[in-house]
C-alpha positions in Angstrom: 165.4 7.2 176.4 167.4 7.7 179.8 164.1 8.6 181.6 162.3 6.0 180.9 165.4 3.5 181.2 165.4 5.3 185.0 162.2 4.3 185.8 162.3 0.3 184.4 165.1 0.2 186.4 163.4 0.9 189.4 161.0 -1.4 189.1 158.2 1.2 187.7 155.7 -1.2 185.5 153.3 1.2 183.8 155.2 4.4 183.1 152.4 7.7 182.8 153.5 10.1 180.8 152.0 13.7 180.7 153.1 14.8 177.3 151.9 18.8 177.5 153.1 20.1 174.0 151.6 16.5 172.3 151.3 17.3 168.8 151.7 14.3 166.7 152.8 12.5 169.4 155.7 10.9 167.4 158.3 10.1 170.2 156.0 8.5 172.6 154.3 6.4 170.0 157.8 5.2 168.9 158.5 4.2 172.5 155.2 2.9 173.2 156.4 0.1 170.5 159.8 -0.5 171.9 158.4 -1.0 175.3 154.6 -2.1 174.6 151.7 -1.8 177.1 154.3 -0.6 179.9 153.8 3.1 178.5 150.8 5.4 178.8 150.6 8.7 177.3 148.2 11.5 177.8 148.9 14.5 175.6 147.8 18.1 175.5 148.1 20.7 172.7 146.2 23.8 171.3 144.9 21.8 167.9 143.5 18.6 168.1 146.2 15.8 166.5 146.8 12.2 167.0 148.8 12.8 170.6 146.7 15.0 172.1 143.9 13.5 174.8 143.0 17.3 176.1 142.8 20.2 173.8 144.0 23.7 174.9 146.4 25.6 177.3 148.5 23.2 179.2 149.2 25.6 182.0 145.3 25.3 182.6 145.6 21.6 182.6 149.1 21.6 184.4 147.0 23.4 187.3 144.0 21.2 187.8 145.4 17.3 186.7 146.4 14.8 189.4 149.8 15.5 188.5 151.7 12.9 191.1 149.3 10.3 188.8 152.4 10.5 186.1 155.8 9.6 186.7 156.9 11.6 183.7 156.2 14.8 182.6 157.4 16.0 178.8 157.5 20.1 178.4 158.8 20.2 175.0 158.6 24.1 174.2 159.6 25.8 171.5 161.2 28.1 174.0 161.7 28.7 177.3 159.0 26.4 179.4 159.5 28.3 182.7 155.6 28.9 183.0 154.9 25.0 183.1 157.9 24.3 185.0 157.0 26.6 187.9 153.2 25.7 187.8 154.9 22.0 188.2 156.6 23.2 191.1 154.4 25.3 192.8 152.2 21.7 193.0 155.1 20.0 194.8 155.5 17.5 191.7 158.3 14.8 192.4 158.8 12.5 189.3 160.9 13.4 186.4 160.9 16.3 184.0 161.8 16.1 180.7 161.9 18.8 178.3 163.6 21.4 175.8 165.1 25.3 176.1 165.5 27.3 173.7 167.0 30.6 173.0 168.3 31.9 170.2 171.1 34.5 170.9 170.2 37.0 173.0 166.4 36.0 173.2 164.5 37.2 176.2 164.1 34.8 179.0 161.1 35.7 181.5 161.3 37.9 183.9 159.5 35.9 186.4 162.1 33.7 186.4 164.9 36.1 186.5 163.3 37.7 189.3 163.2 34.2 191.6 167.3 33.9 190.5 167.7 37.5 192.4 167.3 39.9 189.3 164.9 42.8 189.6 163.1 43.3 186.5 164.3 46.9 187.1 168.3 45.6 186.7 167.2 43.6 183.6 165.6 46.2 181.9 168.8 48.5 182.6 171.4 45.7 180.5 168.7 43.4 178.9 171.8 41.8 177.0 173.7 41.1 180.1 170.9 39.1 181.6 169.6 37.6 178.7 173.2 36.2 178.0 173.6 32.9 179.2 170.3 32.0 179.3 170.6 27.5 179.4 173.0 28.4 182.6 170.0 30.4 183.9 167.6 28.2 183.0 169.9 25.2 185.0 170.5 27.6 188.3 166.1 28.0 188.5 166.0 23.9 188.1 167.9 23.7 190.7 166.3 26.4 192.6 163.1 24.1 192.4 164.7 21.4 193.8 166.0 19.4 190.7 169.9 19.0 191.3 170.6 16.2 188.7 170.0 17.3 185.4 171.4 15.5 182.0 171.1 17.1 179.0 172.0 17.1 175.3 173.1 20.5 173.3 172.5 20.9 169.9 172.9 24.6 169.1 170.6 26.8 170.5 168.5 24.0 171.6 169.0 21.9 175.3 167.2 18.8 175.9 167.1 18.2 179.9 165.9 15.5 182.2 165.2 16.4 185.4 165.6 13.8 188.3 164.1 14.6 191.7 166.5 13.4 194.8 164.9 10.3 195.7 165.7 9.0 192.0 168.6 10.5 191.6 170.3 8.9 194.5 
C-alpha cells in the first residue's frame, strides 16, 4: 500500500492507524502480516466486529482522540466522507489521509462542502444537476482547499480511492 510504503520510507517504525469505518478490519489485518508488529490499528464502527476498538459515531471519536497520535488515518465511506474529512481538518491534522468517494451519477454531494468551494446552497438548489455533476473533481478542489495538494488515487467506476499526503511528506 503506497501509504504505508511512504511512511517506511521515512524511517516511521510503528505505523498508527485510525481506521474510522473498521468493520471486519480485513485490509489492515492483511497488512499487519506483511509488515508484522510495525503496524497498529485502532478501529471504529457502529456494530461491534473484529476491527473495531471503539463502538459508535466516528465523527464523535474523530472530535475527541489525540489524533496527531496516528500517522494514518482510513475514511473508507460508503459515500462522500466530507464530514470526517473536515472534522480532521478543523483539528489541524498533518499525517496522511486515506480513504474512498463515492457518487453514483448525479448523487448529492453536501452542501457544506459545496458552500466552502464558493457555491451558495441557494445556487445549488437552483441547478442541483449542475453542481452535483462532477462531484470526485469537487471532492479533489475541497482536499486541496484543506491543505492536501498531492493526492493519488485509483478509479474504479463510481468509486475513487485517495491518499492524501500533507506537504512536509509530499516533498
Amino acid at each position: 500500500m503506497l501509504a504505508v510504503d511512504i511512511l517506511k520510507k521515512r524511517g516511521e517504525n510503528a505505523i498508527h492507524i485510525l481506521d474510522c469505518f473498521a468493520g471486519d478490519g480485513k485490509l489492515w489485518r492483511l497488512l499487519e502480516k506483511e509488515y508484522g508488529d510495525s503496524i497498529r490499528h485502532v478501529g471504529i464502527d457502529t456494530e461491534m466486529k473484529h476491527g473495531a476498538k471503539y463502538l459508535g459515531d466516528n465523527r464523535k471519536y474523530l472530535k475527541h482522540l489525540p489524533l496527531n497520535d496516528f500517522n494514518l488515518i482510513d475514511i473508507d465511506a460508503y459515500g462522500v466522507p466530507y464530514e470526517q474529512l473536515h472534522i480532521i481538518a478543523q483539528r489541524q491534522y498533518q499525517g496522511i489521509i486515506v480513504g474512498t468517494f463515492i457518487q453514483c451519477g448525479y448523487g448529492g454531494l453536501p452542501y457544506a462542502m459545496l458552500e466552502e468551494l464558493g457555491y451558495s446552497r441557494k445556487m445549488v438548489k437552483k441547478i442541483t444537476k449542475l453542481f452535483f455533476a462532477d462531484g470526485w473533481k469537487k471532492w479533489i478542489s475541497y482536499l486541496k482547499l484543506i491543505g492536501y495538494e498531492s493526492v493519488f488515487v485509483y478509479h474504479c467506476t463510481n468509486k475513487h480511492y485517495f491518499c492524501c499526503l500533507p506537504k512536509e511528506i509530499a516533498s
